[in-house]
Structure formats: structure tokens, C-alpha cells
DRENKELUM-549659 format. One line per 3 residues: number of its first residue (from 1); their letters; for each residue z, y, x of C-alpha. Coordinates in nm, 2 decimals. Layout:
# residues N
NUM	A	Z,Y,X  ... .
//
This chain:
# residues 358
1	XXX	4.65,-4.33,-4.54  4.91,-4.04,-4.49  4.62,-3.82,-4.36 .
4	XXX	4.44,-3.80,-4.67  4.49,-3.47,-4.86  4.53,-3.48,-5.25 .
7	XXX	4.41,-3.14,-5.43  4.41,-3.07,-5.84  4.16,-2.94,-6.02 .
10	XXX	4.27,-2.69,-6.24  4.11,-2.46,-6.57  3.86,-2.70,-6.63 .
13	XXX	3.74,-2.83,-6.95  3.99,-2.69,-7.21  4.27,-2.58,-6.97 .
16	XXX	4.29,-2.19,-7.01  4.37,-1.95,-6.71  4.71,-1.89,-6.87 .
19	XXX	4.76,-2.26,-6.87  4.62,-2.31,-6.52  4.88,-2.03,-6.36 .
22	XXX	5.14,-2.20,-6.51  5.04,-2.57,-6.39  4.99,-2.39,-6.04 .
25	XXX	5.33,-2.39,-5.86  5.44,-2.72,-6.07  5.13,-2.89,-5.83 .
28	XXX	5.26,-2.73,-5.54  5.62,-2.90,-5.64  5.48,-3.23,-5.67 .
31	XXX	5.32,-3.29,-5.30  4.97,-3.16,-5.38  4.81,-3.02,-5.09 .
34	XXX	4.51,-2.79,-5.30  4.43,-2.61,-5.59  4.05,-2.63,-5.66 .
37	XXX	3.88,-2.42,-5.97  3.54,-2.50,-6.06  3.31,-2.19,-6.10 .
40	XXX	3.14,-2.15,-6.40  3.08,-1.89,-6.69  3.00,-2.11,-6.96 .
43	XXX	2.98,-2.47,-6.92  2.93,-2.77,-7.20  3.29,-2.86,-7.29 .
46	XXX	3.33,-2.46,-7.32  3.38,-2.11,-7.05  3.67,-2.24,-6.81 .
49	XXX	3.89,-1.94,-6.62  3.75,-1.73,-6.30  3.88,-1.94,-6.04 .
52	XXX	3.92,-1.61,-5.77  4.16,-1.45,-6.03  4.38,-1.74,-6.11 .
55	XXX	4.38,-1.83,-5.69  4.49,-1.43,-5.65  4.80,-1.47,-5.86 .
58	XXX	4.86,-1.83,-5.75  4.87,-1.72,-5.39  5.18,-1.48,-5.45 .
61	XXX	5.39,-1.76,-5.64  5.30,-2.05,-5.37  5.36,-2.09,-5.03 .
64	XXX	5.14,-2.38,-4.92  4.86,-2.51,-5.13  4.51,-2.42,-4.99 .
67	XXX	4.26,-2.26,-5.23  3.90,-2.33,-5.30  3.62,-2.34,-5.57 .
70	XXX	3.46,-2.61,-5.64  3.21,-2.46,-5.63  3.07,-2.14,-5.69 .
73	XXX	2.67,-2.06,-5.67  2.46,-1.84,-5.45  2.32,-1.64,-5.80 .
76	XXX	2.59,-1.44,-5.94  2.81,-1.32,-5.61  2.62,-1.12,-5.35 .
79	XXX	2.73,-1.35,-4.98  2.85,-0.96,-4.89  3.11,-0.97,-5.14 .
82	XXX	3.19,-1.34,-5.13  3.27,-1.27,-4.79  3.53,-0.96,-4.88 .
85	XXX	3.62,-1.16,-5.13  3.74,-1.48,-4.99  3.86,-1.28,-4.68 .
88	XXX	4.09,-1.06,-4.88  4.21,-1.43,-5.05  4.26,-1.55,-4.71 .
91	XXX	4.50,-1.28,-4.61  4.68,-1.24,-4.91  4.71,-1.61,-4.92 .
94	XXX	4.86,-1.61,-4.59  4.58,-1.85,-4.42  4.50,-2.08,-4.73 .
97	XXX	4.17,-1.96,-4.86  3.82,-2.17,-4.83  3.50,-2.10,-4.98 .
100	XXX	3.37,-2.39,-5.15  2.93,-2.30,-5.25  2.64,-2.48,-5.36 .
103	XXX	2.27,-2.44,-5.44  2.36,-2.31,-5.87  2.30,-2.44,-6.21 .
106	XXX	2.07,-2.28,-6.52  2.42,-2.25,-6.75  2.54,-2.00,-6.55 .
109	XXX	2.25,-1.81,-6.44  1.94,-1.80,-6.72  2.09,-1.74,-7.05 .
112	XXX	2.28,-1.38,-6.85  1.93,-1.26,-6.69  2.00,-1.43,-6.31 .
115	XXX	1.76,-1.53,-6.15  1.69,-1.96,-6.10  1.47,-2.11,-5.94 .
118	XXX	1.35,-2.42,-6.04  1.25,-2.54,-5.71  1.60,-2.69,-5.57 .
121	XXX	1.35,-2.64,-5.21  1.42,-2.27,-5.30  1.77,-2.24,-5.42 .
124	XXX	1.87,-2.47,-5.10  1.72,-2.25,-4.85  1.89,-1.96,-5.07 .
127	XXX	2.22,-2.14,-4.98  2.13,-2.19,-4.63  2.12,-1.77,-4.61 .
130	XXX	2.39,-1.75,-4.80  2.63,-1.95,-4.60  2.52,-1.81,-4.23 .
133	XXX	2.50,-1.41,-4.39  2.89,-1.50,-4.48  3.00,-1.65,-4.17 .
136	XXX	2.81,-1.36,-4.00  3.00,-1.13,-4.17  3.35,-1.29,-4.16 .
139	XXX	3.27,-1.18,-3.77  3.15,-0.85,-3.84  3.34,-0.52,-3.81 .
142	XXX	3.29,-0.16,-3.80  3.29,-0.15,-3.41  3.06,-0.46,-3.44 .
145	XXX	2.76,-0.45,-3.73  2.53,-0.72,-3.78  2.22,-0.77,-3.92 .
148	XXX	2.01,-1.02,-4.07  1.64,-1.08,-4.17  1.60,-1.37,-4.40 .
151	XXX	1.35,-1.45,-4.71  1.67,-1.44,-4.95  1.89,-1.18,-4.78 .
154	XXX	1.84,-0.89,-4.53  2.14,-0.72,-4.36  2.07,-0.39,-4.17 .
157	XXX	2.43,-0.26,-3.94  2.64,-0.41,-4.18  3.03,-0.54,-4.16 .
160	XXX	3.33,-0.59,-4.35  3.61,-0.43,-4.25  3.91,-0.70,-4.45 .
163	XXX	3.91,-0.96,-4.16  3.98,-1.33,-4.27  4.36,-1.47,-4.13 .
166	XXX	4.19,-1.77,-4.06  4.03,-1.81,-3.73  3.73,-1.80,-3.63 .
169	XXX	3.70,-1.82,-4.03  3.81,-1.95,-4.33  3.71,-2.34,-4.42 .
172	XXX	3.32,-2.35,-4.59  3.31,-2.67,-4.84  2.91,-2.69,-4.93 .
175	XXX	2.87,-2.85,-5.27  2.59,-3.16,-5.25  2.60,-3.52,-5.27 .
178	XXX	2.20,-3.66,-5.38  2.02,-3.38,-5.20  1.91,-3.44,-4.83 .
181	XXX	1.84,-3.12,-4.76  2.19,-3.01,-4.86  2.35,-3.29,-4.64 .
184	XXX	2.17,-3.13,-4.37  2.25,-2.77,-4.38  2.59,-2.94,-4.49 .
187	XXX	2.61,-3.08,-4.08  2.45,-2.76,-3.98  2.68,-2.53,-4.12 .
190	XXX	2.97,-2.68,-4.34  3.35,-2.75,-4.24  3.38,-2.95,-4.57 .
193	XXX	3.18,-3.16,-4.80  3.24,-3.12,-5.15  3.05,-3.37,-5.36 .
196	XXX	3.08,-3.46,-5.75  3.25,-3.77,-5.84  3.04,-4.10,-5.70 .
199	XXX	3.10,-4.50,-5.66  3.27,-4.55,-5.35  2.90,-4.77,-5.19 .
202	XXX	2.67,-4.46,-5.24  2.91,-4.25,-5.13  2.96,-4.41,-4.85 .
205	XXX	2.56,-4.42,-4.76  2.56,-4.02,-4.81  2.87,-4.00,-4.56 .
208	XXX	2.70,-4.20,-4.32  2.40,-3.95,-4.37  2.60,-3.67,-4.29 .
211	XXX	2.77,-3.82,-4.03  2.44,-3.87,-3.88  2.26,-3.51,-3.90 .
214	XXX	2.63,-3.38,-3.82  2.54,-3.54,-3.49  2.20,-3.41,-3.41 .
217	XXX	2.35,-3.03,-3.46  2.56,-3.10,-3.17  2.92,-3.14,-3.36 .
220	XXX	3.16,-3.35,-3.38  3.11,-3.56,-3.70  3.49,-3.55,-3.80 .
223	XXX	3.50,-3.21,-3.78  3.38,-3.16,-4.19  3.64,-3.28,-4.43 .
226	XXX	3.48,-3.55,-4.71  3.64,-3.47,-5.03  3.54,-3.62,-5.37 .
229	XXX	3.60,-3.48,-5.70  3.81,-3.73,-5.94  3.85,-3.73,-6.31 .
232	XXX	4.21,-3.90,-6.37  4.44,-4.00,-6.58  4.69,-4.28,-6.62 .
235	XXX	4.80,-4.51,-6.87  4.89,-4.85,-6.99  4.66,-4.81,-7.32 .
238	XXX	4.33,-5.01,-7.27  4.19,-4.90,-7.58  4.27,-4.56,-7.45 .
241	XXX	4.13,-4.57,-7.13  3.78,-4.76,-7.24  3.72,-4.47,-7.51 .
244	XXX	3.79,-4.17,-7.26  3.59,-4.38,-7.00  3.25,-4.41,-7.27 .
247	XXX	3.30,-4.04,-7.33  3.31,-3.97,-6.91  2.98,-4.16,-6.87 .
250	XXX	2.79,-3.90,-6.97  2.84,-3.72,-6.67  2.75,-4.00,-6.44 .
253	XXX	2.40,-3.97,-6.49  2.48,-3.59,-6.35  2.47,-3.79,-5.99 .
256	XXX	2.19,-4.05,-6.06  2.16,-4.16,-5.70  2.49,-4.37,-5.76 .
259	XXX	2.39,-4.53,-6.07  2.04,-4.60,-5.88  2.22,-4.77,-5.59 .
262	XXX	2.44,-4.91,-5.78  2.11,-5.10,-5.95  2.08,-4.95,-6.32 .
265	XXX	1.81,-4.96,-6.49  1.66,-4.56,-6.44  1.41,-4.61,-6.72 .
268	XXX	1.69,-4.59,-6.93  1.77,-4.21,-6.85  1.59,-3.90,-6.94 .
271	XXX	1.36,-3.75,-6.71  1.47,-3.55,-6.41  1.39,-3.26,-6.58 .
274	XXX	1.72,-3.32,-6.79  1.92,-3.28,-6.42  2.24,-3.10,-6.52 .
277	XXX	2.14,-2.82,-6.28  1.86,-2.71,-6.56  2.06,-2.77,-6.84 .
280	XXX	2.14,-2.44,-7.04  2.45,-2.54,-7.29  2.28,-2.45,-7.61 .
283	XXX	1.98,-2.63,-7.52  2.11,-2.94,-7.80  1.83,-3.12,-7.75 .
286	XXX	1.85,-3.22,-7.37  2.24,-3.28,-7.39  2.21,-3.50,-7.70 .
289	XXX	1.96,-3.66,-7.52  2.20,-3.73,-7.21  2.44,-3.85,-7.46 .
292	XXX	2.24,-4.08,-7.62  2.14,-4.20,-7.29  2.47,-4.26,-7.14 .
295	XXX	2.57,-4.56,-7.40  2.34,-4.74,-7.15  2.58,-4.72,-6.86 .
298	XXX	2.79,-5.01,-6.86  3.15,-4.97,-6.87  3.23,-5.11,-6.55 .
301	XXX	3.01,-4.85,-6.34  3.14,-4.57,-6.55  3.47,-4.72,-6.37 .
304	XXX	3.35,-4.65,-6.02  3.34,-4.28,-6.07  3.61,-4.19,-6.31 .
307	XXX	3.94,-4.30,-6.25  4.10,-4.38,-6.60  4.38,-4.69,-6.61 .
310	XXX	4.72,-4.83,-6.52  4.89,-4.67,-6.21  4.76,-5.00,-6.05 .
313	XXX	4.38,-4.94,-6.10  4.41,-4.60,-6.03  4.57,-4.70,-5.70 .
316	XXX	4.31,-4.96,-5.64  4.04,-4.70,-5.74  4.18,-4.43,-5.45 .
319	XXX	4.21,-4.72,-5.18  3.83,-4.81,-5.27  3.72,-4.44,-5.19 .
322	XXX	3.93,-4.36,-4.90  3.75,-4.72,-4.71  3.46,-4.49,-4.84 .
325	XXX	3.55,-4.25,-4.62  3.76,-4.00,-4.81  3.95,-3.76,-4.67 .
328	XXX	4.06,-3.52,-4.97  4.04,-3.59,-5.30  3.97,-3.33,-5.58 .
331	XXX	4.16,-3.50,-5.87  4.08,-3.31,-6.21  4.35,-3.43,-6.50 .
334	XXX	4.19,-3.22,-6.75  4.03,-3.54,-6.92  4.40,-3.61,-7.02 .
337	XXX	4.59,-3.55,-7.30  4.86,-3.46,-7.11  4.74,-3.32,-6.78 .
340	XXX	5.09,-3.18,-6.67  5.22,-3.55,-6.72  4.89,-3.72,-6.52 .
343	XXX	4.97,-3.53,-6.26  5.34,-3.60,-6.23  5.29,-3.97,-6.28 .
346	XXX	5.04,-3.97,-5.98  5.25,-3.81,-5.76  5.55,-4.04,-5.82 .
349	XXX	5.38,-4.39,-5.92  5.02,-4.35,-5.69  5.08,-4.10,-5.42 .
352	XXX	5.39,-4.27,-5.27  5.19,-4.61,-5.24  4.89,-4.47,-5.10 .
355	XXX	5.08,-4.27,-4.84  5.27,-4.59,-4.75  5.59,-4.53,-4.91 .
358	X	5.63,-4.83,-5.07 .
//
């Protein structure tokens, strides 16, 4: 298990940028291998910090944590100017920029004007551009133009002249987990595969899917890293952990293929048309539904996808997701009181015993 790489999510939930910078070279210290940011504008626990901003300052006070979103969408960011963008990150970073990027959710898109399609068939071949007009780019230069001809984005002679330090390019982490069509262009295209938080079984199954397709593109199926994003935090108060736990389960139903495999009840949930990708955060009426609905998962599945418990069950909840297949594990502390203090007591009660120190 020393292999598997152990990143923070940061400025999430009610963690402000100022608060994020801070926490930044403190994760660094403490044996984390990555700082991850998700990428929203407005989200439903509140707006959370522009990840590229907070990675820009983090890169000059750091020396060797990697960078990446987790993730950001294909709406708001031209691919020209992700491309400049996480290429100027790369250098200034000194080689430790990725681009983490998935298909896009309504909060962040309808209520500013953006266009969103409702048809995930759209927005995924939409990512599909988007991903090979980057990489296209990343190899571009002004004594070598390129151009592209797609139904989402059309490139004429184009470069960018700030080159990547990472070669032939900088890490891509596609952001999918239920979706086969994004587990595909995932094996077509990705280095990394960035899912939301799921019980170790289904997440497994979707590995093995990837694993798969990965194969008929021709590559080598342990070339893209498996990461899994992680809500954690520890401690020895039951009552504690089973109230933060009810409050997480309200995001399980965000990856309903795991609570289907896992055998709930579906009839129980709201229709798909309640998907967190078309929620819009003042839209009460759909989240209070999803609310309601999520005092029907029982406690023990909410269990499997966030880990909240002892240092002991939150090592036994790591082990059970790296036979799983995990390689790099997204843990976000911001469902702690105490983030600052999850993290430390990770890295000196969990870490040591899942990298075989004791």
C-alpha cells in the first residue's frame, strides 16, 4: 500500500480561499502528495474559492504537492484558455499541474446565462472536444498551428505559445463515475479517473469497466490513475459521527448507481430529473426533496461512501477502497469541525498504518 497517493481537498464547503492558502503548505508538511479544489461558483453548502488562484499562490510556497481541480466544466473556460491556463500552472509550479474536467452541472452554468444542455449525450461529446482541442494545443506552437473541426469547437492555425513542463503534457483527470460514455472517452483520452465518492463493490465494477475500454483503445490499463474523492473525519464520538454521517447521505443519492448496486430500494428517491447535475441551488423545492429522501438510506450504506469514525474504521474504510482498486485518494476534511486537526490525525494515526509503518 506505499504506492497509493493521498491528496486533500481544500476550500470546499465553508473553508474560504484565505483559509485554504493557509491549510496549503501545513498538507504539504504532513506527507500529502496533492492539493485538489473543486470548481464551482456557487454550490449548495455556499460559493467555495477559485481553485486556479489559490493553486497559483500555493505553487510559490510548496515545493512538491501536485495540483488539480476536481473538477472543473467544459461551460465556463474556453479549452484555449484552459490550456494556457493549466500550462502557465504547470511551469510556474515546476511540473506539478493536472487538469482535472468533467461534462458540468446547471448551478454553475444556468442561473449566469451559460449555456447547459440537458442531454448529458451532448455535454459528454462537449467534453470529448474539449479534452482532445486541449491536448492538441498543449502541442501546439507558433512554428506549429493546429486546427480543429468539431460540432462543439473549431480551431483555425491556432497555438499557445506558454508550453506545459510536463511532457508530452500535463496529467488529464476526467470527472465520471455512473456514466458509460464518460468511462469511455475516460480510456480514450484520460491519464486519471476522478470519480465522486462510491462503495468500494460499485466502484470496483466501474474500474473494471474502464479497465476494459482502456484496453480496446490500445493502452495500457494501468496507465490512468483511479482516485476517489473521500469525505473524512476522525473521532471517537459515535453520536458524533452518526449525526455528521445522516447529514452526508444526502449526497449519496448524487451517485445513485452505488446505492442501486448496493440493492436500495430506488423508488424511494426522486426522479432522475432531481440528478445533482440539474439542480440550480435556489431551486428549494428539488433539494428539500433530496433531503427528505435521503432519511431513507440506511446508515450503514451512508458508511460505505463517507468515511466518518475512529482512526480504526477510517483505516478499515481506506483498506476496503484500495482492494477496490484505488490508487489516489481525494480526502476532503471540510465536513469536520476541525479540518486542520482531521488532517493531522490522518497523517499520524491512518497514513502510517496504511503505508505499512506499523
Amino acid at each position: 500500500m506505499s504506492n497509493i497517493k493521498y491528496g486533500v481537498c481544500i476550500g470546499d464547503l465553508t473553508m474560504s480561499a484565505s483559509e485554504a492558502i493557509a491549510l496549503g503548505p501545513k498538507i504539504e508538511a504532513w506527507g500529502y502528495d496533492a492539493i485538489w479544489m473543486a470548481d464551482h461558483v456557487i454550490d449548495i453548502d455556499g460559493a467555495i474559492a477559485d481553485p486556479y488562484t489559490v493553486f497559483g499562490y500555493l505553487a510559490a510556497v510548496t515545493e512538491k504537492v501536485t495540483f488539480c481541480a476536481a473538477v472543473s466544466d467544459c461551460q465556463r473556460i474556453h479549452p484555449a484558455k484552459m490550456a494556457h491556463m493549466i500550462a502557465t500552472l504547470d511551469e510556474i509550479s515546476g511540473g506539478r499541474a493536472s487538469l482535472g474536467i468533467g461534462a458540468g452541472e446547471a448551478m454553475n452554468t444556468v442561473p449566469f446565462g451559460l449555456p447547459f444542455e440537458d442531454d448529458p449525450k451532448i455535454r459528454l461529446d462537449r467534453l470529448r472536444e474539449y479534452i482532445q482541442v486541449v491536448k492538441l494545443l498543449w502541442s501546439s506552437s507558433s512554428d506549429n498551428p493546429v486546427s480543429f473541426s468539431g460540432d462543439h469547437y473549431n480551431l483555425t492555425d491556432a497555438w499557445v505559445d506558454q508550453a506545459p513542463a510536463t511532457k508530452p503534457h500535463p496529467a488529464i483527470h476526467v470527472g465520471v463515475l455512473g456514466s458509460n460514455t464518460g468511462l469511455r472517452i475516460t480510456a480514450e483520452l484520460g491519464d486519471g479517473w476522478q470519480p465522486f465518492f462510491s462503495t468500494p463493490e460499485y466502484y470496483a465494477k466501474r474500474l473494471s469497466y474502464l479497465k476494459e475500454h482502456t484496453v480496446k483503445y490500445g493502452r495500457d490499463p494501468d496507465s490512468i490513475e483511479a482516485s476517489v474523492w473521500v469525505y473524512m473525519h476522525i473521532t471517537d464520538d459515535k453520536a458524533e459521527a452518526e449525526r455528521i454521517l445522516r447529514e452526508m447521505a444526502v449526497f449519496c443519492i448524487v451517485e445513485r448507481g452505488s446505492l442501486k448496486h448496493a440493492g436500495f430500494d430506488m423508488s424511494k428517491l426522486p426522479s432522475r430529473e432531481n440528478h445533482f447535475a440539474r439542480l440550480v441551488v435556489n431551486d428549494s423545492a428539488r433539494i428539500d426533496a433530496l433531503v427528505e429522501a435521503s432519511n431513507a438510506i440506511p446508515l450503514e450504506l451512508v458508511k460505505k461512501m463517507h468515511c466518518i469514525g475512529t482512526a480504526d474504521e477510517v483505516t478499515d474504510f481506506f483498506e476496503g477502497h484500495i482492494n477496490a482498486g484505488v490508487q489516489h485518494f481525494i480526502i476532503n476534511p471540510c465536513v469536520s469541525p476541525d479540518p486542520a486537526g482531521a488532517l493531522d490525525a490522518f497523517s499520524t494515526q491512518v497514513m502510517p498504518r496504511l503505508k505499512g509503518a506499523v
